[in-house]
C-alpha positions as CSV (number, residue, x, y, z in Angstrom):
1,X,0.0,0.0,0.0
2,X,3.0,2.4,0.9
3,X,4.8,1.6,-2.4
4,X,1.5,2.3,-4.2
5,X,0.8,5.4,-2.4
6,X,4.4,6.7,-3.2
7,X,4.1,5.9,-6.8
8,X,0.7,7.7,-7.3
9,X,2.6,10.8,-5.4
10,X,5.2,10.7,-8.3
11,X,2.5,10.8,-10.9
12,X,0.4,13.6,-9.7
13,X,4.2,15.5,-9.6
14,X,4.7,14.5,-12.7
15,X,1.3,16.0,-14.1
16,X,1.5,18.7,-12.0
17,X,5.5,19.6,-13.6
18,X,3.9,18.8,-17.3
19,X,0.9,21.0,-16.8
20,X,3.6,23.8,-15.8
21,X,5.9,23.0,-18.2
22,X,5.0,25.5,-21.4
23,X,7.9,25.0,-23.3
24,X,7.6,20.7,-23.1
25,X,4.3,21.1,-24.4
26,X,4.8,23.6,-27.5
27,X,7.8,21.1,-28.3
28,X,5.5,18.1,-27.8
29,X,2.8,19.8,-30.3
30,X,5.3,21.0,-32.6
31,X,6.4,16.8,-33.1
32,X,3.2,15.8,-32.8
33,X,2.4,18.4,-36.0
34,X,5.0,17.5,-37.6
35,X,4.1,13.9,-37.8
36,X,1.1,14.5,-39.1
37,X,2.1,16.2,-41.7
38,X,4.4,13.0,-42.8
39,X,1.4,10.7,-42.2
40,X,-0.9,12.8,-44.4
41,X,2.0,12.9,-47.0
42,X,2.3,8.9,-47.1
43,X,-1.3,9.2,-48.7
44,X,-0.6,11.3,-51.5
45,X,0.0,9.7,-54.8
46,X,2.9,9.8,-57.4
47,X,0.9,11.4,-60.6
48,X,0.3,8.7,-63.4
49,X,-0.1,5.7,-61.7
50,X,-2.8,3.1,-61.7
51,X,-3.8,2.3,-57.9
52,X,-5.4,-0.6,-58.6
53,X,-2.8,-2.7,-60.6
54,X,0.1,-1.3,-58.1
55,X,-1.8,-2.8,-55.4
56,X,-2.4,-6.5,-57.4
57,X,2.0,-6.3,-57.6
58,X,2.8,-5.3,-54.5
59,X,0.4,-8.0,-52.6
60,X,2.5,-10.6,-54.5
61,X,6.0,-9.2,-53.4
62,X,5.3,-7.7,-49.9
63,X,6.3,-10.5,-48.4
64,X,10.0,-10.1,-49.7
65,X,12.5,-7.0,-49.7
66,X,9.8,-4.8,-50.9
67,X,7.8,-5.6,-47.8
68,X,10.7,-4.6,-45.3
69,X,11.2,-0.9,-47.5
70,X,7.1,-0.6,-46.6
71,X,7.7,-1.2,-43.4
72,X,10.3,1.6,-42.9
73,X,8.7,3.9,-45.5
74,X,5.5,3.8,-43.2
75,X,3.1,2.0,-45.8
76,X,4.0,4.7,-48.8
77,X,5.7,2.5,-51.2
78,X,2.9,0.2,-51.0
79,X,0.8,2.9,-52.3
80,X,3.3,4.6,-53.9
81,X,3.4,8.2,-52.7
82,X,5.6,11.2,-52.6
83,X,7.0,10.2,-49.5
84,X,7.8,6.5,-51.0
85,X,11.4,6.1,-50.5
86,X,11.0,7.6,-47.5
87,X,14.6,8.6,-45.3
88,X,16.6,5.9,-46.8
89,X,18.2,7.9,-48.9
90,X,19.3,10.5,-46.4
91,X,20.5,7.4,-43.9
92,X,22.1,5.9,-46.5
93,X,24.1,9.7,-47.2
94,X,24.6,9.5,-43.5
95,X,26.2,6.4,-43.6
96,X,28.6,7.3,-46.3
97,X,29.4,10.5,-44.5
98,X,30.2,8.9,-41.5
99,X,33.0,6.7,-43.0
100,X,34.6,9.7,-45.1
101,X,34.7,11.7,-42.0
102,X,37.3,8.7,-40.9
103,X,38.9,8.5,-44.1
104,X,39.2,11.7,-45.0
105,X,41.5,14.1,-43.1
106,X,40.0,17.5,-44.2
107,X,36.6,16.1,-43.3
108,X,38.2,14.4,-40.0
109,X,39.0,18.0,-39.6
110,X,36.3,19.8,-39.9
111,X,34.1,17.1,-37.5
112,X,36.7,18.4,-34.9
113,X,36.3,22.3,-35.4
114,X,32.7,21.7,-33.6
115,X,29.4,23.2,-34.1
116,X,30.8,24.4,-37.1
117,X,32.5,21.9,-38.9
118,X,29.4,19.6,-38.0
119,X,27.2,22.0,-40.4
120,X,29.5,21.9,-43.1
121,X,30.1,18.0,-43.0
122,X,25.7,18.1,-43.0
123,X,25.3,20.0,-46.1
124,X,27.5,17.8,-47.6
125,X,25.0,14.9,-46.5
126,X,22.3,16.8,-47.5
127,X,24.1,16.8,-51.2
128,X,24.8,13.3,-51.3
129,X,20.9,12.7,-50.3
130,X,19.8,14.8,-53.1
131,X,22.0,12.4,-55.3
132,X,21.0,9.3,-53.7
133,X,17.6,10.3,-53.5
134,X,17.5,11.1,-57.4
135,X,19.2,7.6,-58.3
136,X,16.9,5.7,-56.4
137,X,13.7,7.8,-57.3
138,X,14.9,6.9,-61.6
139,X,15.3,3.3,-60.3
140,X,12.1,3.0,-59.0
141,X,10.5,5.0,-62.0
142,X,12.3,2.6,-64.7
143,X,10.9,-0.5,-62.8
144,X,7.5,0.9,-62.2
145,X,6.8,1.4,-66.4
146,X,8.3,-2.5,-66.3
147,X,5.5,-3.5,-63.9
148,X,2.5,-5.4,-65.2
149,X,-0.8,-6.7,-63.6
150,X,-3.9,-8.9,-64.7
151,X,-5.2,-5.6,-66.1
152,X,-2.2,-4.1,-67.6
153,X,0.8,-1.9,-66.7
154,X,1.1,0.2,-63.5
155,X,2.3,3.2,-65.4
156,X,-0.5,4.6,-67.2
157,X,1.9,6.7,-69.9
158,X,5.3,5.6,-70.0
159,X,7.7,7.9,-71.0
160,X,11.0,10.0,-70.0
161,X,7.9,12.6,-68.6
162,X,6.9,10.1,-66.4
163,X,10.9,8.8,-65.3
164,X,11.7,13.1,-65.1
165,X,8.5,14.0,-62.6
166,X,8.6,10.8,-60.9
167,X,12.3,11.3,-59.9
168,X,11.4,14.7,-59.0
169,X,8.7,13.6,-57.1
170,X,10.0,11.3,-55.0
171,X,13.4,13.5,-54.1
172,X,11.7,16.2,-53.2
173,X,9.6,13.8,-50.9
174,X,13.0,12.8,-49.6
175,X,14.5,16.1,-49.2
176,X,10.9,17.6,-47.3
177,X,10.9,14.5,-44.8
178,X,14.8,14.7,-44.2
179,X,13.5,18.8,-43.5
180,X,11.4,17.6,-41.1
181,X,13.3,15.3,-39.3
182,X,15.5,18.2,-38.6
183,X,13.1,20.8,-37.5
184,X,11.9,18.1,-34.9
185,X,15.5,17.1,-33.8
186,X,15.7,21.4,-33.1
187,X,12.4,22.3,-32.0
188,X,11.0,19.2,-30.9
189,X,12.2,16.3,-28.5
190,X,14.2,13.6,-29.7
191,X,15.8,12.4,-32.7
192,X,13.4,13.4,-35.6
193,X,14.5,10.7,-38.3
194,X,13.8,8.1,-36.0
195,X,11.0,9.4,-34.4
196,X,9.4,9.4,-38.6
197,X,10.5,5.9,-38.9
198,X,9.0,4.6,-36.1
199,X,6.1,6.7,-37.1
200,X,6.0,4.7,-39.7
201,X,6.1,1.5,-38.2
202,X,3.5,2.3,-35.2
203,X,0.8,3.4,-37.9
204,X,0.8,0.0,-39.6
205,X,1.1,-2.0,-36.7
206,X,-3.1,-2.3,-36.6
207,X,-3.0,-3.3,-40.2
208,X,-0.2,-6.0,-39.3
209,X,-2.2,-7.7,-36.5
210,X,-5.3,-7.8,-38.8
211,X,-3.0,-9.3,-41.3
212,X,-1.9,-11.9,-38.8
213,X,-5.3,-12.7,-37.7
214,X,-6.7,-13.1,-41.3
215,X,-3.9,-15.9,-41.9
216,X,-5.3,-17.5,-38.6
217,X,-8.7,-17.3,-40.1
218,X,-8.2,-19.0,-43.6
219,X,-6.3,-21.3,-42.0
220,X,-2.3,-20.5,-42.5
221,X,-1.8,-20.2,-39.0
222,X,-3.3,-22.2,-36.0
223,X,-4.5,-20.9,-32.8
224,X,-1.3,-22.2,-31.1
225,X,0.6,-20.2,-33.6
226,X,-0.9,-17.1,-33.2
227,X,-0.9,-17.5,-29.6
228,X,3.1,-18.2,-29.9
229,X,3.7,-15.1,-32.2
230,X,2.2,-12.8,-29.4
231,X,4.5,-14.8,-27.0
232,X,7.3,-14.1,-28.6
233,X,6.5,-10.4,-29.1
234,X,6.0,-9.8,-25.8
235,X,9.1,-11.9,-24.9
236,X,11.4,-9.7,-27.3
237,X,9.6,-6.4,-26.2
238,X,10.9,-7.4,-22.1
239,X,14.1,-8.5,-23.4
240,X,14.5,-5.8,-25.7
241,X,14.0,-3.0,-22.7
242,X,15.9,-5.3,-20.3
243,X,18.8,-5.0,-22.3
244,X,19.1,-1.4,-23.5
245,X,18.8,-0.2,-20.3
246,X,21.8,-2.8,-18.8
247,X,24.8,-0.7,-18.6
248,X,28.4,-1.2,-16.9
249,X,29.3,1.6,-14.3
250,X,33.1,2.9,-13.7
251,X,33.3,3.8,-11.3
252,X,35.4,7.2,-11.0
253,X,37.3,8.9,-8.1
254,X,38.3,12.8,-7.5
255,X,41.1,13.2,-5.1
256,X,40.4,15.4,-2.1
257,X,42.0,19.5,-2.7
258,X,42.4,22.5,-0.4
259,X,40.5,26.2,-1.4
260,X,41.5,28.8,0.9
261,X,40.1,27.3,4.1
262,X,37.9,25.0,2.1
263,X,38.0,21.1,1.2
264,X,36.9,20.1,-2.2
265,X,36.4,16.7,-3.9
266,X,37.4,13.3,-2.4
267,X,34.0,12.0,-3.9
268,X,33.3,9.0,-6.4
269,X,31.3,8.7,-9.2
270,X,30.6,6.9,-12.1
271,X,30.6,6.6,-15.6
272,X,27.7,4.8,-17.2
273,X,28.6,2.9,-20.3
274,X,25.7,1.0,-22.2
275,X,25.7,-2.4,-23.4
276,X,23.9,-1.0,-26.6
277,X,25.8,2.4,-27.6
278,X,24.7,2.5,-30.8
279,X,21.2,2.3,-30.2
280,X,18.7,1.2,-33.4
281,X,21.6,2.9,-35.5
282,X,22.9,-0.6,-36.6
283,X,19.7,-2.3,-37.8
284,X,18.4,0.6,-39.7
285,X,21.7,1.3,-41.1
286,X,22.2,-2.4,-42.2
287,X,18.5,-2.4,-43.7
288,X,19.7,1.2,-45.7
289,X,22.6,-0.6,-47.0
290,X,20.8,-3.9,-48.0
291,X,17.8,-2.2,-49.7
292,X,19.8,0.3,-51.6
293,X,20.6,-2.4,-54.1
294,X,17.9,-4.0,-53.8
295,X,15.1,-1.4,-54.7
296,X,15.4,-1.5,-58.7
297,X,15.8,-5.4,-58.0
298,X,12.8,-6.0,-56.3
299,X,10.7,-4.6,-59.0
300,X,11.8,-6.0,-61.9
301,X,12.7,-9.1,-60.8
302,X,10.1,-11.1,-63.1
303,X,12.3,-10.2,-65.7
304,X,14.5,-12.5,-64.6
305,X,18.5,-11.9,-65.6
306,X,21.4,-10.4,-62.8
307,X,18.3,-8.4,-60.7
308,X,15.9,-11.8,-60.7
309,X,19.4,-13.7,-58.9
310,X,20.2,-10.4,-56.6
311,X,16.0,-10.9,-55.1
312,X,16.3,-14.4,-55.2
313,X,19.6,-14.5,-53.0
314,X,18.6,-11.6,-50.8
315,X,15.1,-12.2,-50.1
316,X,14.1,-12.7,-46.7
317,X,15.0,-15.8,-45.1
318,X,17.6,-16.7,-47.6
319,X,21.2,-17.8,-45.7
320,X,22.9,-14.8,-47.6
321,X,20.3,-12.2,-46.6
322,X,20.7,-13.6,-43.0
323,X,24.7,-13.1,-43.1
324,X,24.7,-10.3,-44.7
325,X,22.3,-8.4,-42.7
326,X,24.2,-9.8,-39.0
327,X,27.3,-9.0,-40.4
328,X,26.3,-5.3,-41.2
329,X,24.6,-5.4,-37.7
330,X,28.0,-6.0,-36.0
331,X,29.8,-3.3,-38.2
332,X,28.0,-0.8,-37.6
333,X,27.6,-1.6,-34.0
334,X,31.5,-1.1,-33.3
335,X,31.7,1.8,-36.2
336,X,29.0,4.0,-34.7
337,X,30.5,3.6,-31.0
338,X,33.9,3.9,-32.1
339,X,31.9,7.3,-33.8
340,X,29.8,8.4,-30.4
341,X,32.1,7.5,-27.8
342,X,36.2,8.4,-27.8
343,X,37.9,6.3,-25.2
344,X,41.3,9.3,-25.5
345,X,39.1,12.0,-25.8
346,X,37.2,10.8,-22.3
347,X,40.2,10.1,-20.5
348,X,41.6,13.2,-21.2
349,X,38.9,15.2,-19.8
350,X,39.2,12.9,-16.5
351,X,42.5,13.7,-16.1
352,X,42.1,17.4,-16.7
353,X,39.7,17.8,-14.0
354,X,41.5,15.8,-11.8
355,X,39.1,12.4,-12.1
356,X,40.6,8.7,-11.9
357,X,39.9,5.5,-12.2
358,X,41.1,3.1,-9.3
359,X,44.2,1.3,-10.1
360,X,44.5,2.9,-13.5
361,X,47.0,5.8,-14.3
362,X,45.4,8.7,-16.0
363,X,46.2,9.5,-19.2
364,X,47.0,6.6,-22.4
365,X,46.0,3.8,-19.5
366,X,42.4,4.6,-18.7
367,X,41.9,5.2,-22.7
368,X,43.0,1.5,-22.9
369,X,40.7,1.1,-20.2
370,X,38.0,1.8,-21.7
371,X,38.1,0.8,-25.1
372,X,39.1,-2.4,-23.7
373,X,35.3,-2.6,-21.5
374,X,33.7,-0.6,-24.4
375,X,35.1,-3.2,-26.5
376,X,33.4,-5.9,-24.7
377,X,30.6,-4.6,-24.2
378,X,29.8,-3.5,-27.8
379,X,30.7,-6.8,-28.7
380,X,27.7,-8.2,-26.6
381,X,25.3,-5.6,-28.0
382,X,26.2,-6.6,-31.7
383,X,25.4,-10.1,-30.7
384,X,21.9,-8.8,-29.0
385,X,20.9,-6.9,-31.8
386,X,22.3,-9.4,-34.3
387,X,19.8,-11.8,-32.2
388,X,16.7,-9.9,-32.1
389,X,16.8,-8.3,-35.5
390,X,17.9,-11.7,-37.7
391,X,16.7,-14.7,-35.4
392,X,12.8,-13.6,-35.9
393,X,13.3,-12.6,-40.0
394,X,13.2,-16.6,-40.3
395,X,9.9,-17.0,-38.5
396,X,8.7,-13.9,-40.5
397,X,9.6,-15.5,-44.1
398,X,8.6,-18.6,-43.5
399,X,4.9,-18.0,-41.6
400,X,4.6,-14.8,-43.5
401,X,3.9,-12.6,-40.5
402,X,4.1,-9.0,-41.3
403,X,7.5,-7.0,-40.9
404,X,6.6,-4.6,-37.9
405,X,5.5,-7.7,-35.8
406,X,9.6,-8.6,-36.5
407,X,12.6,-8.3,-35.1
408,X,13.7,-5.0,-36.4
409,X,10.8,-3.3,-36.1
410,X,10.1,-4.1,-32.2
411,X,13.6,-3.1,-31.9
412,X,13.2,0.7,-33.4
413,X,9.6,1.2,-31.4
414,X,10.9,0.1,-28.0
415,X,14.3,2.3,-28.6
416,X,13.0,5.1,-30.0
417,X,10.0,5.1,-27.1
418,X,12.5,4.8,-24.4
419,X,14.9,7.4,-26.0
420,X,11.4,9.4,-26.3
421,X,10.4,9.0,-22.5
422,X,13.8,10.1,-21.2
423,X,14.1,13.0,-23.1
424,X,10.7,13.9,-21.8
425,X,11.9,13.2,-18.2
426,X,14.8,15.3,-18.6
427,X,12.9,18.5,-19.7
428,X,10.5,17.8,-17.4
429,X,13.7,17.7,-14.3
430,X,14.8,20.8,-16.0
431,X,12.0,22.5,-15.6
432,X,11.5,21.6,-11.9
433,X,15.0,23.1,-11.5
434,X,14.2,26.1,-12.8
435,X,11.6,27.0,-10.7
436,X,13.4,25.9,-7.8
437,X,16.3,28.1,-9.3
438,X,13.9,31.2,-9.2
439,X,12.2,30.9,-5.7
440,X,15.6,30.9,-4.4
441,X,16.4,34.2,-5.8
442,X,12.9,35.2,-5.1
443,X,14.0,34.4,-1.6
444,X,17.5,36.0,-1.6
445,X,15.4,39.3,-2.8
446,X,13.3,39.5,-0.1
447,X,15.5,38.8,2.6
């Protein structure tokens, strides 16, 4: 009863700092607008295409690599809208810019001149999505006036009019969401390109469990293995959160100095160090990489040739689809720590403000430190993600339960919600300082 009473305390605080909390709420509204706006954009069509016969094609490909794009395109390349190729594109440019910035010493050298530097190196990413973006967008615009139904072809004028405004379409699409994802990253709360992806996701979620039920009602399922698939969802959703929020404490000591007449430090900390750095960055980048190849493929694979082997190979459940995609997983699992967290960088801070860890010298020895329990502990992420994104892709090809009931997709909703939550909490303990902040000077002002 206590522990009850205590947490319904700490929820009427919590509504009570939201309800005060002005700025939280304009930059809630603000993401929640801009969502919207996304959503609404998923329904509106690429001109010159016949609904009807794109719908008969993609119901006999979804289950493949065209169904996994869907997914992360929130439902628009199913129906083929402006907003089909969704931020793959811009990801993909990301990914690309990531690994120059190593490469490359002038860019390795701007990514160290700051706030700066970091602008430049994003309009070049913004260039290279504009490319991207354009290539795929002519891809996808060749393969649609090769796509044919019962009725006829999917393109209802064929033509370099059609390839032009469809590429046009579809980059611009790109370029507006990747717009958008940025405004919400600065005006709203969290990380705007995954917030749209897992938009995405979330909005087709009812359809998927409808899907899965129908397969239970004609009979391609059983009860038992329906009843299973929800097991294992709400298995992977625990394990999932269970995991991302394990993390490996240093623990870090000040030595004790004299001010004046004043002792300072001799307190301990620590240094929290996630098992999962890189967050959903590894699955979605691995997906980027895979589909890029693969979206001219996937439509014209009935003709058979180079692009009719490249589906066949990588289509979902295939053995080279599965090492592929873990072996991209694991990459980009030590690439994008080795990216977020500098083992040098840290332990030269510690030692310039007098912090140590116990039993290891300051300086070149608690970098070695800690990329050698970074190390470990990426290594054990890579294998989590590895398992929870590829393991269920099996289950998913061979039942043919929808993507966003998957491994992958479970992955990005439960990250991206808990990243959402925090960020929530923090501005929310900001806030609460603040005020505490002003009565004290209201205080000081009276006395």
């Amino acid at each position: 009863m206590a522990t009850s009473a205590a947490e319904r305390l700490a929820a009427n605080m919590n509504l009570g700092m939201f309800a005060r909390a002005t700025e939280l709420k304009k930059r809630l509204w603000f993401v929640l607008g801009a969502l919207v706006v996304y959503r609404i954009g998923t329904y509106i069509p690429v001109p010159g295409i016949d609904p009807h016969i794109l719908a008969e094609i993609f119901a006999r490909q979804q289950n493949g690599v065209l169904g996994m794009f869907n997914m992360l395109a929130g439902g628009a390349l199913q129906r083929m809208t402006i907003f089909a190729l969704a931020v793959m594109p811009y990801i993909s440019a990301s990914i690309i810019s990531s690994i120059l910035a190593v490469a490359i010493p002038r860019l390795a050298a701007l990514k160290k001149e700051g706030p700066a530097g970091q602008r430049k190196i994003n309009q070049y990413t913004r260039y290279g999505t504009v490319i991207l973006a354009a290539f795929q967008g002519y891809g996808i615009a060749v393969g649609l006036e090769g796509m044919t139904g019962a009725h006829g072809s999917a393109v209802m004028n064929p033509g370099w009019f059609f390839r032009f405004t469809t590429t046009v379409t579809l980059t611009g699409g790109t370029m507006f969401l990747m717009w958008i994802g940025e405004q919400i990253t600065a005006r709203g709360i969290g990380n705007g390109i995954s917030l749209i992806i897992f938009t995405g996701i979330v909005a087709n979620l009812p359809n998927a469990i409808g899907r899965t039920l129908e397969l239970g009602r004609t009979g391609v399922l059983s009860t038992m293995a329906i009843l299973f698939i929800i097991a294992v969802v709400f298995a992977l959703i625990a394990f999932i959160v269970f995991m991302e929020r394990a993390q490996r404490k240093v623990i870090i000591q000040y030595p004790k100095r004299q001010q004046g007449n004043k002792m300072f430090g001799g307190e301990s900390t620590h240094m929290p160090l996630k098992l999962n750095t890189a967050g959903v960055i590894p699955p979605i980048f691995a997906s980027s990489i895979l589909l890029f190849p693969l979206t001219i493929a996937g439509f014209r694979a009935q003709s058979g040739g180079i692009l009719g082997m490249i589906s066949t190979y990588l289509g979902h459940g295939q053995p080279l689809y599965i090492v592929m995609y873990v072996a991209l997983i694991i990459f980009f699992s030590f690439f994008y720590t080795s990216i977020v967290f500098n083992p040098a960088e840290t332990a030269d801070n510690l030692k310039k403000n007098g912090g140590f860890i116990a039993g290891i010298r300051p300086g070149q020895q608690t970098a070695e430190y800690l990329d050698y329990v970074l190390t470990r502990l990426t290594a054990v992420g890579a294998i989590y993600i590895a398992l929870v994104c590829a393991a269920p892709e099996l289950f998913v090809a061979k039942y043919a339960v929808p993507f966003q009931l998957g491994g992958t997709g479970l992955m990005i909703v439960v990250n991206v919600t808990i990243d959402f939550v925090t960020q929530v909490q923090s501005h929310l303990f900001a806030h609460q300082y603040e005020g505490l902040i002003k009565k004290a000077r209201l205080k000081g002002k009276i006395k």
